[in-house]
Structures are given as structure tokens and as C-alpha cells.
N, C-alpha and C positions, 0 to 999 in steps of 0.2 A: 427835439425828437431825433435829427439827423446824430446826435451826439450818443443819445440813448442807442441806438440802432446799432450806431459802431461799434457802441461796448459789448452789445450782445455776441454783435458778429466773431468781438476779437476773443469772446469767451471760448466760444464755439472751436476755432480757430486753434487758440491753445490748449485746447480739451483733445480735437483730433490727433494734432500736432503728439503731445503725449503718450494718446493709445497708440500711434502709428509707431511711434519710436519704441517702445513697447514691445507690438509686435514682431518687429522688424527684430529687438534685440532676441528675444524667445527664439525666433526659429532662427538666427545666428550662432547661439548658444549651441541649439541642435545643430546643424551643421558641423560646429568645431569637433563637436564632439565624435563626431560620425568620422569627420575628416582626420582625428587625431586618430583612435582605435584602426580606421585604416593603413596609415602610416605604419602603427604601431604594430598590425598584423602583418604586412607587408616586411620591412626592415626583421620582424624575427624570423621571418623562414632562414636566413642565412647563418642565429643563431645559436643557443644549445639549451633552446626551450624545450624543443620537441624531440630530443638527443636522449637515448640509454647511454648512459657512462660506463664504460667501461670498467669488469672487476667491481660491481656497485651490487649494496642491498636494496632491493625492492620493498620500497614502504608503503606499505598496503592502509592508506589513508580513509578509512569508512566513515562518512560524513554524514547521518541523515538513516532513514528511514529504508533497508530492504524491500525492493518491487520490482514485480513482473515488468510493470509499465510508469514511465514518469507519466506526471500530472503533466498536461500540454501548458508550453511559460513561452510566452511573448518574447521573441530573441532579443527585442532591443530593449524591452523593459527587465530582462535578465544581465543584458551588458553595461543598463547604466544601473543596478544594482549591484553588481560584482564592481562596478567600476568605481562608485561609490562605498567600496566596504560593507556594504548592508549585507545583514542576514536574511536567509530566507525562510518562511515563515513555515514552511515545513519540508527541509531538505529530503532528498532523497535519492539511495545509487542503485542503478538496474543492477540486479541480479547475473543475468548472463553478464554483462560487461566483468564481475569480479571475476567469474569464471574465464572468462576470455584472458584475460590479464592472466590468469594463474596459471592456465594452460600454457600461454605462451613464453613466460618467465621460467617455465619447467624446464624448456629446452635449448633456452639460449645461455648462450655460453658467457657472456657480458651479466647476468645476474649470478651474487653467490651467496645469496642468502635471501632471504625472506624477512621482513619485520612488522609485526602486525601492532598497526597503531591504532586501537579500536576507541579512543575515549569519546570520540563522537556519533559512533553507530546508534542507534536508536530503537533497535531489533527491527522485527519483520514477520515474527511467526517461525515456529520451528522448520517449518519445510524450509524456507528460504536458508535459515542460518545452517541446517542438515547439509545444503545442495554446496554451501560455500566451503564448509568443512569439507566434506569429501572433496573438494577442488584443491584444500589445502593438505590432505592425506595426499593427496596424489601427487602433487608438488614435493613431497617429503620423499617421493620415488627416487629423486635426483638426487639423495644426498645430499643437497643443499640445507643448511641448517634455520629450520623457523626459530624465530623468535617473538613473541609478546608481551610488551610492555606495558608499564601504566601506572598513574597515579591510584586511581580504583579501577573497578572490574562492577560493572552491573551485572545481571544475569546474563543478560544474552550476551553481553560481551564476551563473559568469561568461557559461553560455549563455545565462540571460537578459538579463544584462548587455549584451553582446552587442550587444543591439536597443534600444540607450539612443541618444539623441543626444548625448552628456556622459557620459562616464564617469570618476568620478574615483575616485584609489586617496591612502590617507595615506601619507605621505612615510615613515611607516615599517611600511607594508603589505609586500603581497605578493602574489602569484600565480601559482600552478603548473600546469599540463596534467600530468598523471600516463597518462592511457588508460586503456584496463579490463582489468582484471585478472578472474582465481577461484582463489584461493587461500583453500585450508581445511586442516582439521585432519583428525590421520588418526590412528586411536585402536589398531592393531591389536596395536602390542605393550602399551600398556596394559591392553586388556581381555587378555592373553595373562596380563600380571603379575597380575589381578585372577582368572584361571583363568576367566573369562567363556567359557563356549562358544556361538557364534556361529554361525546356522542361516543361511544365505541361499540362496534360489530366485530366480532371471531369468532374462528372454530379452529380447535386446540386447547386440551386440556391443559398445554405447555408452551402455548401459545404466549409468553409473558413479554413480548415486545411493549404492551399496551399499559403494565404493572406499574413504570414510572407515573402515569397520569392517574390509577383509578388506586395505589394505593399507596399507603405510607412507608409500605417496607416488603421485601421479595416474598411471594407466599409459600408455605411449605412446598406443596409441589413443585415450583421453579427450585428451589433450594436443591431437593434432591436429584433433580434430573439434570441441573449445574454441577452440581458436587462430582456424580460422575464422572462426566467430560472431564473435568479440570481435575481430578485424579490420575486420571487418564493420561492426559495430557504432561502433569507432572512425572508421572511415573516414567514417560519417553525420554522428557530431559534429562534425568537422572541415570537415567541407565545410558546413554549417548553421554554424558560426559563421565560418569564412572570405566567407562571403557578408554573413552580418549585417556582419561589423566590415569590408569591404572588402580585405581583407586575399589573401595568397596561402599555398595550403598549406603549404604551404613555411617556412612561420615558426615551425610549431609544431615542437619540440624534442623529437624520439624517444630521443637517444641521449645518456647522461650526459655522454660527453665534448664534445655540441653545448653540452648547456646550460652545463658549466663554463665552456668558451670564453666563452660568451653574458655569465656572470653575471661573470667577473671581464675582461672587457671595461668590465663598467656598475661596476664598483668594487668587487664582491661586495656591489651594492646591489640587494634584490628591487624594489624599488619604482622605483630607475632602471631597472631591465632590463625591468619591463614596461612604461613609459612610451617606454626607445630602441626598443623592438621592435613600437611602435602598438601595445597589447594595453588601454594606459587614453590619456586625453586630457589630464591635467595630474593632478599630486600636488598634493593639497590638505588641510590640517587641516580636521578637524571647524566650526572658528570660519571657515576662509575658506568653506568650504561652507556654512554658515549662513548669510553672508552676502550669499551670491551670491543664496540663496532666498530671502533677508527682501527683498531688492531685488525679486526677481521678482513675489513676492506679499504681502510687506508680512508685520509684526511681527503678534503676537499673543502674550495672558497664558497660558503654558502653558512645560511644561519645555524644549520647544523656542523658544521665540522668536521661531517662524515661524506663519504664518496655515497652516495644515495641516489638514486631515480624511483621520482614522486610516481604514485599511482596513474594518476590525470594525465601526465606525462606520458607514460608508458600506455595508457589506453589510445591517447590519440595518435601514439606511435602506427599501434596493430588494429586500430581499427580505423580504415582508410574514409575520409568524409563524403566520397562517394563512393559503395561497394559495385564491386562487379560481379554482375548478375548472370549465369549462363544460362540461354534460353532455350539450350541445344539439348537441356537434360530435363527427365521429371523431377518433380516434386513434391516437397509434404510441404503443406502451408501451414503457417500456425496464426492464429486469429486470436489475439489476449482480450480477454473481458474484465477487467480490474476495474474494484468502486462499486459503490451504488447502482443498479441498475432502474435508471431514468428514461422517461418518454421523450420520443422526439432525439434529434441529433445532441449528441454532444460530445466534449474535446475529450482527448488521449486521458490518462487515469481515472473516469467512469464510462462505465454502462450504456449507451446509448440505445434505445430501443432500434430506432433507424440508422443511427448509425453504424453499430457493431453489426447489424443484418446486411448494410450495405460491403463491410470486408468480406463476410459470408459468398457473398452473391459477386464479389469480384474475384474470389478463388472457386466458386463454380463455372464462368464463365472465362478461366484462362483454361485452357486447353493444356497447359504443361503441370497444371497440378492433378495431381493423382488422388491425392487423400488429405484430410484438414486434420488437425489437431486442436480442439478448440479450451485454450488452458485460462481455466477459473480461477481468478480470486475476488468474489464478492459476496456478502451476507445477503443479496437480495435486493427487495426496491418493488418497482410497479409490476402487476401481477399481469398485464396489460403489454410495458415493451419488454418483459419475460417469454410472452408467447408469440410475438414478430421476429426475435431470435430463434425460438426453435421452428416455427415454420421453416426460417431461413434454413435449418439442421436438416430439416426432411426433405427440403428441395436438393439438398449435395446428396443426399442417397439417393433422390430417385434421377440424380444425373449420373448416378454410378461411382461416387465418391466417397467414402467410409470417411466417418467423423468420430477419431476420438476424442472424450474428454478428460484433461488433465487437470484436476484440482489441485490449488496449493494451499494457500492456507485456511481461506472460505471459499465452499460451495455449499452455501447452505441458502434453503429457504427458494428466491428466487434464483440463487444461483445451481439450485439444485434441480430447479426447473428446466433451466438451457441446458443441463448436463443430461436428462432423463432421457431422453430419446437417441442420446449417443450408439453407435454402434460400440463401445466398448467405452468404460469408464474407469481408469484406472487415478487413484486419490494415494496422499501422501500417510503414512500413520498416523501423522497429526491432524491431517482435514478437520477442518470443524465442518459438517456436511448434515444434510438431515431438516429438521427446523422446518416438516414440511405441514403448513398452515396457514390461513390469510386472517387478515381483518382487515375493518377499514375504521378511518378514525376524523373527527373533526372538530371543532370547537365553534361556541354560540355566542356571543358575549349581550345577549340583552339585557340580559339584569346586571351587567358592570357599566353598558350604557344606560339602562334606566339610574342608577346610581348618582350619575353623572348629570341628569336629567334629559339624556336625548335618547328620544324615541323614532320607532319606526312605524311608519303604515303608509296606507295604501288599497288602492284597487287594482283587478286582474280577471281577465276574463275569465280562467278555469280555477281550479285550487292548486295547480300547479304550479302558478306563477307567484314571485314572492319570494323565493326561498334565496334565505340571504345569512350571514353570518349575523347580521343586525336581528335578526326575529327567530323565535322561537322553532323548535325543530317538529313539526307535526307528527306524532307519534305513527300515522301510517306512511310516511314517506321514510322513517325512522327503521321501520317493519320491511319496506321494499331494498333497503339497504343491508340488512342484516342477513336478506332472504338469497339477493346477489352475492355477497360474502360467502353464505353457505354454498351456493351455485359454485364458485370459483371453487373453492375448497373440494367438492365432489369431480369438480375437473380436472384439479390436484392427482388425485386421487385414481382417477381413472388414464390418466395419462404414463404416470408411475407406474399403474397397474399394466396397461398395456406393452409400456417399454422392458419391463424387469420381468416380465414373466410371472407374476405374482397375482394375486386376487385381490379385490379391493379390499376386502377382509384384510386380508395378509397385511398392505400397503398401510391399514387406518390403525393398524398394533403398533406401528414403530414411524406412526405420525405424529397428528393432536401438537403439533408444534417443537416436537422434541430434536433436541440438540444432542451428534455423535459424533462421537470421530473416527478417522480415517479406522483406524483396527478394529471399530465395533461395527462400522458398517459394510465390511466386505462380510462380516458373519449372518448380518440382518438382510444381507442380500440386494446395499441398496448401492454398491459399487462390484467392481469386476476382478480387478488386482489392487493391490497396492506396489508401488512404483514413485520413477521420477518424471518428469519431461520427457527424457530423454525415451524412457520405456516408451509413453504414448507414442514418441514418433517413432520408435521400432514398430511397435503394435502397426500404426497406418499404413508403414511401409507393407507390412506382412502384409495385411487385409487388401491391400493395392496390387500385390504382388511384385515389387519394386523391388530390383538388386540397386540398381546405380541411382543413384537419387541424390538431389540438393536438399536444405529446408530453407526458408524465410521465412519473417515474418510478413504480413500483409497487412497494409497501413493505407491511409486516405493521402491518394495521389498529388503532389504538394503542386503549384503551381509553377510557371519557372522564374517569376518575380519571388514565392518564399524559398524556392529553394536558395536563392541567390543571399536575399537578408540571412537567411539560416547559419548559411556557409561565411559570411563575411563576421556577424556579430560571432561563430562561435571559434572562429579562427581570433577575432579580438579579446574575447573574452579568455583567451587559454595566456595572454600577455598583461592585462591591463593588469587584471587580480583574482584574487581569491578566494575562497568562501572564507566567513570568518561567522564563527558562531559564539553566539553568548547564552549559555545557559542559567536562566534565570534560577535565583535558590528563597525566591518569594513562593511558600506553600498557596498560599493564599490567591496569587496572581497564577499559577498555574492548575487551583480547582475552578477558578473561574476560568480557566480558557474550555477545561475538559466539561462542564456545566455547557458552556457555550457551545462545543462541537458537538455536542449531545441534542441542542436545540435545534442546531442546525441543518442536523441527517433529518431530520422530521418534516424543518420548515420547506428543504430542497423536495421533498417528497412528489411528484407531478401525474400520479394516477390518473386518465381520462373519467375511472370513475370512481375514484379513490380507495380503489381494494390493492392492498400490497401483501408480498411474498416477502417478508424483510426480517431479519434474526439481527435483533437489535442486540440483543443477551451476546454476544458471538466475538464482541472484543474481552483479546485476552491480556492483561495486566499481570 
């Protein structure tokens, strides 16, 4: 027994013994690592990481996704992902930061050229790509020579492209205008085979967020009242880059049998057919490209060849990692509501009901802000923390605070609900805005459990009790949900009414769910101007009455343990590495990803009582 006993013990013993050293090595690992990127941010201050070079072109590196606001990313799970080479799973570059850079490379004397290296931008919506243009017009004030490069040109790349002085394509590129589309998935005999039963309440004739689950295909009326918009919408791109590249509308190619003609005219050559049709200015390899720039501004030891200062570089140049703030001046605050608007708190690129009300109520209660700017980009979301936002909007007015709203690419639906009671609402010509309508929606699955053979029951003291996804939906609790729906919608309706001046008549012509954009809806009367950012914060200023004035942004006050990890992992992160992106050319593995983001704006959905404001139709491809 004594012998059995020891064996146990020594089992035991060598089991701990293992987890322990285990353990021990895990957080050693961390450590190193923590301890290396410190070193390693430390030792570069002294070197020419964070250095404009001298006599250098500025290569405007666009990585990712155009926005108002990043997605909030964990610094150290961002440092050991960069540190690691990993890509990130949906990159993305603030907006003002390209602007920032392009402002400040205008005037400095150390940049002589410009070079727009767009292959991995991933657009953003017209307003965005409009705002960076004009930044690149303005940059072409200097004389300084733009230039655009590139293997291919997507659309939205080539808008910026566009505003190059040189634009060159490789002799075995390409480049295509496609237009914009919405085309999605539509699940209804799926969830039919899966015995999914399928609850929906709306009101909106154009209300088609709900169309993927109850039908098999877009119905005429979404059809037309899409079509539209995305007319619309095309019709702004086109004439924004017909103007940049001198060109006449006329050139761009709507109908497959134009572009065949086109392309086997040029040889069935992409690269000759945008070069015959002015679309680039010479095909060039990589190495004649090179060359042209080593002449312009001269050789340099790096993987290019060229005397160059990277974008990243040059932003963390000019924009200092703690700003200084003067407390001694007013102010226009600006408050970003980017994403989905969701209940309850949540991080930087969505919506927060509580949360985006609490930046609200932290530039009411600073005493040096004068007036908000409160700038939109979301389809919508809970119809619920849609109105804890604008409560918060009416609180800054009756503190004596004028609140514009700036719309950039969506303000539609619930987004158009925080915008409604603005004291002034100026939207971009592209806004997709409008989309004003609720429903609510939910799924039963008894008869794919009964299927299955599991069942639900049970007893309850009222008929109230019971109500489960496992059991059936009682036609009058089905009736009390539809009837709330309606309610929301008439609150819609009447709030809209109230803020714009208009009748509820008026408000229910140019609702029913219907999607507009920026130029159609300053005529329907359901914006003020059309404009940028920048207009809204003139506009607050004026309504403030404000000559000398700062702006900020107003953000959730970081602790002084994050700001410390923030500042360390991103000062590592600017030496360890680099973003490194792989674009996948699997069709197949990238309809499933967009299937799956599809799934997932629905499943994140968090209504208290499941009635949403939400313009699902509102992404534009």
C-alpha cells in the first residue's frame, strides 16, 4: 500500500511539476517579448524611424478600409500581431490622419513630391475618398508633383488616382469601372429546409432590411427605390472623376458590349485599353517607375531605392502621441458615432447607446465647449439606444449648446434618428440617409427541434410565461409586437416631424423605409446643406457665435495605466513591423466571409425590445 501511495503521490508531483514549468514558461515568453519591443522602442528614438528625409517623396501608403473612427484593438494584442507579421482582419486608416499628413507635406520643404501608393486601400464610401481628394488638390497647390502608381486600379482607388499628375499602370495591369451594385443573399428557403420559423414586424413599404429572410429574391419595389440611390450615386463618381482626369462622361463603359468593343479594339489588352481610352498616362514597370523617382529625388539604402518617407512615418512625425490641449480657449467638440448603433456600452468603431450618450454629456458638461458636431457614419441598429443618443442631443441644447450633424457616408435609418433633432444637419452628396422605418424580427426553431425529437413544455403561472425560442410564437404576443413596431415607427415619424418642420404627412411620403442620398435629400427637406466636416464645424462655430475657437475630438477618458500600455506598445509597434496584407483571390472563400458579415450585423443586433432602425440595403459595392 505504502508503495501504491508513493506512486500516486510521485504522479501527482510530476503532473504539477510540468503545469508549473508551463506556466512559468507562458508568462516568461510574455515578458521577453514585452521586454524586447521595449528595448527596441527605446534604442529607435535615437534612430531614422521617425525621421522625414530630406529632398524625399512622400508615399502615401493606404492600407485598409477609409473611417471616421478605428475599430477599438487591444495595443498588445495589436503589437504581438504586427510583431508576428499577421494581418489584420479588417485594416483600416482614419481619415483625418490622411488629411493631416497631406496638409503638412504641402508645406514642408523636406517633401518634393507626392506618390500615391493605393493597391491596398479598400475604399470607404464617396464622402471619405471626396475629403482625401480635395486634400490631394490642395497638396498639388505646392507644385509639388503627385504621382499614382500601380499594378491595377479598383474603383475607388482609381478615384484617387484620378487627382495624380502621372498616373501610371504596369503593362500588365489593369482597370475596370464596375458602378454600384446591392446584391445580397436571401435565405428563405434555407431557413424553410432548416424548419426555422421566422417572426417579422415592419412598417415601410421600402422597408426591405427583413427581404433576405422572408424572400428569395429583392422585390420590385426595393428594386426601384435601390436603383435610384445607386444611380445616384454612380452618377457623383463619374462626374468627380471626369473632372479630376479631364476627361468626358462619356468614356466610362456601362454596357458589356461598349467594353468588349473597347477592349478588343486595344488587343484584348487591359493595360492598353486604359492607356487608349486616357484612363492612366504611360505603362510602366516597377523598375521604370523607380527610375523616374530615383531621378526626381535621388537614391536611398532601403528596399526601395528611392529617397522616400513612408506615410506612418510621417504621421507619427506630425502627430505628437500626447496632443496639447489649450484649456484657455473655446471650443467645437466633435462626438464620431461610427457602426452599428447597439444597446448598452460599447468600444470605439460602433454605436453605443450609453456609450456615445456619455461623450455627449462629457462635452455638455465641460464648460470650454461651446457647440458639438455630432458626425454620422452608421446604417442604424436599436431603435431603443438610437433615442438615449438623442435625448443626450437635447440635453446640449437646452444647456445652450447647438449640435450639428455631420453625415458622411451613412445616416440612414437609426442613424438618421440621432441626426433628426440637430440644430442644423448638413450631409455629404453621397450620404446614403433616409431609410426611415422599423421592424422587429426573431426566429422560433420548434419544428427543427421537434425534427430532432426535442421538445418543449412546461407550466406557468400567467400565459405570459414560456416564451422561448424553443416554442411556438402565440399569435397575440406575435400581434403585441407588431403593434409596438407600429408605435416606434409613428415616433419616427413624429420626431422627424417635429425637428424638420414638416407634417407627419409630409415625413410618411419620403419614409415607408426608403433610402436617399445626400443630393435628394436636402430637396425632400430631410437635411439643411450639403457640405463637409469641416462646414458643420464652421456652422457650430457660427451658431456659438465663436471667432477664436479650437476643435477635438471627445473620446472615453483612458485610464493612466492605458494610456501608459498605449503609448509603449505603439511606440513598439512603429519598429518591430508592419502591416502585411494578403489578399485572398479564392471567390468562394471571400462569398463566404461577406455571407458571414451578413449573419453577423443581425446576430450582434441587442434591442431591449427588439424593434430596430437599421438600413441593411445601405452597403454599397
Amino acid at each position: 500500500m505504502a508503495a501504491k501511495g508513493s506512486w500516486t503521490k510521485s504522479l501527482f508531483i510530476g503532473l504539477w511539476t510540468v503545469l508549473n514549468f508551463t506556466r512559468k514558461l507562458f508568462f516568461n515568453i510574455i515578458f521577453l517579448v514585452i521586454f524586447v519591443g521595449l528595448i527596441i522602442a527605446i534604442t529607435s528614438q535615437d534612430g531614422d524611424q521617425l525621421t522625414v528625409k530630406s529632398n524625399s517623396a512622400l508615399f502615401l501608403t493606404l492600407n485598409g478600409q477609409l473611417v471616421i473612427e478605428k475599430e477599438s484593438v487591444d495595443p498588445f494584442e495589436q503589437f504581438i500581431q504586427e510583431s508576428l507579421g499577421d494581418q489584420p482582419e479588417n485594416p483600416e486608416v482614419l481619415v483625418r490622419d490622411v488629411v493631416k499628413v497631406l496638409e503638412n507635406a504641402q508645406k514642408d520643404r523636406r517633401i518634393k513630391a507626392l506618390v500615391l501608393d493605393l493597391q491596398g486601400l479598400r475604399g470607404g464610401g464617396l464622402d471619405k475618398l471626396r475629403t482625401v481628394a480635395n486634400a490631394i488638390d490642395e497638396f498639388k497647390t505646392s507644385e509639388k508633383p503627385v504621382y499614382a502608381i500601380g499594378d491595377y486600379f479598383s474603383q475607388d482607388q482609381y478615384y484617387l488616382a484620378a487627382h495624380a499628375d502621372h498616373i501610371y499602370l504596369n503593362p500588365m495591369g489593369g482597370l475596370m469601372f464596375e458602378g454600384y451594385g446591392r446584391y445580397g443573399m436571401y435565405f428563405k428557403d434555407m431557413l424553410e429546409k432548416l424548419k426555422v420559423t421566422t417572426h417579422i414586424f415592419r412598417v415601410g413599404t421600402y422597408k426591405s432590411a427583413v427581404e433576405p429572410i422572408i424572400r428569395n429574391d429583392m422585390s420590385e419595389d426595393a428594386k426601384r427605390a435601390e436603383k435610384q440611390w445607386l444611380d445616384g450615386y454612380w452618377a457623383q463618381y463619374k462626374a468627380d472623376v471626369a473632372k479630376a482626369r479631364g476627361i468626358d462622361e462619356a468614356n466610362f463603359d456601362e454596357t458589356l458590349q461598349g467594353l468588349l468593343d473597347k477592349f478588343e479594339a486595344a488587343g484584348g489588352d487591359f493595360a492598353q485599353y486604359a492607356l487608349e481610352y486616357n484612363w492612366v498616362d504611360a505603362l510602366k514597370t516597377r523598375e521604370e517607375v523607380r527610375q523616374e523617382l530615383v531621378e526626381l529625388v535621388g537614391k536611398d539604402e532601403n528596399q526601395l531605392g528611392i529617397n522616400y518617407t513612408a506615410f506612418n512615418t510621417y504621421l507619427k512625425v506630425v502627430n505628437p502621441p500626447m496632443p496639447v490641449v489649450n484649456n484657455d480657449i473655446d471650443k467645437v467638440a466633435i462626438v464620431v458615432a461610427k457602426g452599428t448603433i447597439l444597446d448598452g456600452n460599447q468600444k470605439a468603431g460602433t454605436v453605443g447607446g450609453d456609450s456615445t450618450a456619455k461623450l455627449l454629456r462629457k462635452a455638455r458638461f465641460d464648460d470650454n465647449v461651446k457647440a458639438v458636431v455630432l458626425q454620422i457614419d452608421s446604417p442604424g441598429g436599436s431603435a431603443f439606444a438610437s433615442e438615449i443618443i438623442r435625448q443626450e442631443v437635447l440635453e446640449l441644447q437646452r444647456a445652450g449648446k447647438p449640435v450639428i450633424a455631420s453625415m458622411s457616408t451613412y445616416a440612414a435609418s437609426g442613424g438618421y434618428w440621432i441626426a433628426a433633432s440637430a440644430d442644423r444637419i448638413i450631409a455629404s452628396p453621397s450620404t446614403i440617409t433616409g431609410s426611415i422605418g422599423v421592424f422587429g424580427m426573431f426566429m422560433t426553431y420548434e419544428n427543427s427541434l421537434d425534427y430532432l425529437g426535442i421538445h418543449s413544455d412546461g407550466v406557468g403561472s400567467t400565459e405570459l410565461t414560456g416564451f422561448s425560442a424553443a416554442r411556438p410564437l402565440a399569435p397575440e404576443f406575435g400581434q403585441i409586437l407588431q403593434r409596438n413596431v407600429e408605435n416606434t415607427y409613428g415616433n419616427f415619424l413624429s420626431l422627424v416631424s417635429n425637428a424638420r418642420n414638416m407634417s407627419v404627412e409630409e415625413v410618411d411620403k419620403v419614409a415607408q423605409g426608403r433610402v436617399w442620398i445626400g443630393s435628394d435629400a436636402i430637396d425632400l427637406g430631410l437635411v439643411d446643406q450639403l457640405g463637409t466636416l469641416d462646414d458643420a464645424v464652421t456652422a457650430a462655430a457660427e451658431m456659438a457665435e465663436l471667432e477664436n475657437f479650437d476643435t477635438f475630438y471627445v473620446q472615453r477618458t483612458l485610464s493612466a495605466q492605458e494610456i501608459f500600455w498605449k503609448e509603449f506598445f505603439g511606440q513598439a509597434m512603429a519598429v518591430v513591423g508592419k502591416w502585411q496584407f494578403a489578399n485572398t483571390d479564392t471567390a468562394l472563400v471571400n462569398e463566404l466571409k461577406r455571407v458571414l458579415n451578413e449573419v453577423s450585423t443581425v446576430t450582434k443586433l441587442n434591442d431591449p425590445k427588439g424593434t430596430y432602425v437599421l438600413c441593411l440595403p445601405c452597403d454599397v459595392k
